[in-house]
C-alpha positions as CSV (number, residue, x, y, z in Angstrom):
1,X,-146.1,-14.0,96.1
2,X,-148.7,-10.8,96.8
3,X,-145.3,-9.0,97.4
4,X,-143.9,-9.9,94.3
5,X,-147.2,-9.4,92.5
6,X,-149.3,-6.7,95.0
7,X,-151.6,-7.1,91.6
8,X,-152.6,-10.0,92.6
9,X,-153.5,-9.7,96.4
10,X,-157.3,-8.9,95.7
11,X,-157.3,-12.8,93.9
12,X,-155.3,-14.5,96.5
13,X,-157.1,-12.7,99.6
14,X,-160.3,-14.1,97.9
15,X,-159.0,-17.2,97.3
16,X,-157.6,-17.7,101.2
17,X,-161.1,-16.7,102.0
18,X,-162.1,-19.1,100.0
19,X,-160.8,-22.4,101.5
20,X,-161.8,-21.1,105.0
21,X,-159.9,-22.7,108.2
22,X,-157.9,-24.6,106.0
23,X,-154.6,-22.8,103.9
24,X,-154.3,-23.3,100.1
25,X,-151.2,-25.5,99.2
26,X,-148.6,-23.4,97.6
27,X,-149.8,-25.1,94.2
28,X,-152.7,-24.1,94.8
29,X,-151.8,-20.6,94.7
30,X,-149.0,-20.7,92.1
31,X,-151.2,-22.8,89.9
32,X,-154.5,-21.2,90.0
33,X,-153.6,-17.9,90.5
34,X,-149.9,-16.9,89.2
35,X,-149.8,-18.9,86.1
36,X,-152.9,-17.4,84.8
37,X,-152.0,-14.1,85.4
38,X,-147.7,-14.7,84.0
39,X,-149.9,-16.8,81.1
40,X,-152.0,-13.7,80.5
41,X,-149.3,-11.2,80.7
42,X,-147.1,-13.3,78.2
43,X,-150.2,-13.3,75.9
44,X,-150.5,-9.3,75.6
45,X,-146.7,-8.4,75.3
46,X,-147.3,-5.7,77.9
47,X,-146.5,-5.6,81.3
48,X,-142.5,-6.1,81.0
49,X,-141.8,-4.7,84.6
50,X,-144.4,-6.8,86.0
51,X,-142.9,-10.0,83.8
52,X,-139.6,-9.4,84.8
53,X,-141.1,-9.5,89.1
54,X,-142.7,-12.7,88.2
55,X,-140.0,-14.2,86.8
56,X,-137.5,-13.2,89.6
57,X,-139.8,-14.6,92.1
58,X,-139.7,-17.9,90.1
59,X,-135.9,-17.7,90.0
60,X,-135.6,-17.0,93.5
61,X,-138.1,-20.2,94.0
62,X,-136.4,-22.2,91.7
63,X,-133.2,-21.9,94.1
64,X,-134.8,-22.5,97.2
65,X,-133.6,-25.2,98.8
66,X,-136.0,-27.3,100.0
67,X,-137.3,-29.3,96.8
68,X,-141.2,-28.9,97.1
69,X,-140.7,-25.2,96.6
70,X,-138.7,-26.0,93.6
71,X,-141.9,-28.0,92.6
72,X,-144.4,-25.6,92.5
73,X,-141.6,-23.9,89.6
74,X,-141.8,-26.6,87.7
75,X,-145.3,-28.2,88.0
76,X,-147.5,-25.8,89.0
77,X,-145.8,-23.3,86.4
78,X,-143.9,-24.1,84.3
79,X,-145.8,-27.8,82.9
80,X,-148.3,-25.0,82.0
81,X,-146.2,-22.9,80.3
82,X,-145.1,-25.6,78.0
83,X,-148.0,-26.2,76.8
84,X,-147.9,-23.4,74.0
85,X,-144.1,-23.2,72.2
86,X,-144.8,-19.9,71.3
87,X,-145.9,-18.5,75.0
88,X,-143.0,-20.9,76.3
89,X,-140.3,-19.0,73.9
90,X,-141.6,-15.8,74.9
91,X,-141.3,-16.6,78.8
92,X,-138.0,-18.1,78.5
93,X,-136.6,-15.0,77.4
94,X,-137.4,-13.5,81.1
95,X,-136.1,-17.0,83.1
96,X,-133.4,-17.2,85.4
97,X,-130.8,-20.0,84.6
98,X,-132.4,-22.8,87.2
99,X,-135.9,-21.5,86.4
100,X,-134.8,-22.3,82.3
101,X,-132.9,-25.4,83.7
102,X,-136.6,-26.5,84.8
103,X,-138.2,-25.7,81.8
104,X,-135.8,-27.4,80.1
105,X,-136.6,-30.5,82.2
106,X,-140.3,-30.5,82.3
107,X,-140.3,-30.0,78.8
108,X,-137.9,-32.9,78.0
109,X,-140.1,-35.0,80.8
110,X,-143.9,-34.6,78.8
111,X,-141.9,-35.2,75.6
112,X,-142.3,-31.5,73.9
113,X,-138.1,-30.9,73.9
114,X,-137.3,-28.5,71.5
């Protein structure tokens, strides 16, 4: 992620510093530290480049093959996401297709479909 998002590796250095001998879940990480940045970006309407290496990450994760990476997409981000319709339409414009496959999903699953 820290390559994808070197503006985050202060956060996530703290963070692994932070749990000591034992390593934060992936969820952990995605959850508490990407989403609030992405949610923050998404807020401001700045920060296009740095949308658009989130997002590609997400993409890239989304495809993965094993499914728990595929999780952390959908529950650690994008559950989150959907919470607001108007920070959801705005991020979906910067999806991937399986990343707005998920969305799609998760949105359907908590019963906030379009």
């Amino acid at each position: 992620m820290v390559d994808a998002v070197p503006e985050l590796r202060s956060q996530y250095e703290q963070e692994v510093k932070w749990w000591g001998e034992e390593e934060p879940g992936a969820h952990n990480i995605y959850g508490d530290l990407l989403t609030p940045h992405l949610i923050s970006l998404l807020k401001s309407d700045e920060q296009e480049d740095t949308l658009k290496r989130i997002f590609a990450l997400l993409e890239k994760l989304a495809n993965h093959e094993d499914v728990h990476v595929q999780e952390v997409v959908a529950f650690s981000v994008l559950e989150q996401l959907g919470g607001d319709k108007e920070l959801l339409q705005k991020a979906r414009r910067y999806m991937g297709p399986k990343t707005l496959q998920f969305s799609h999903e998760v949105e359907k699953s908590w019963g906030r479909q379009d």
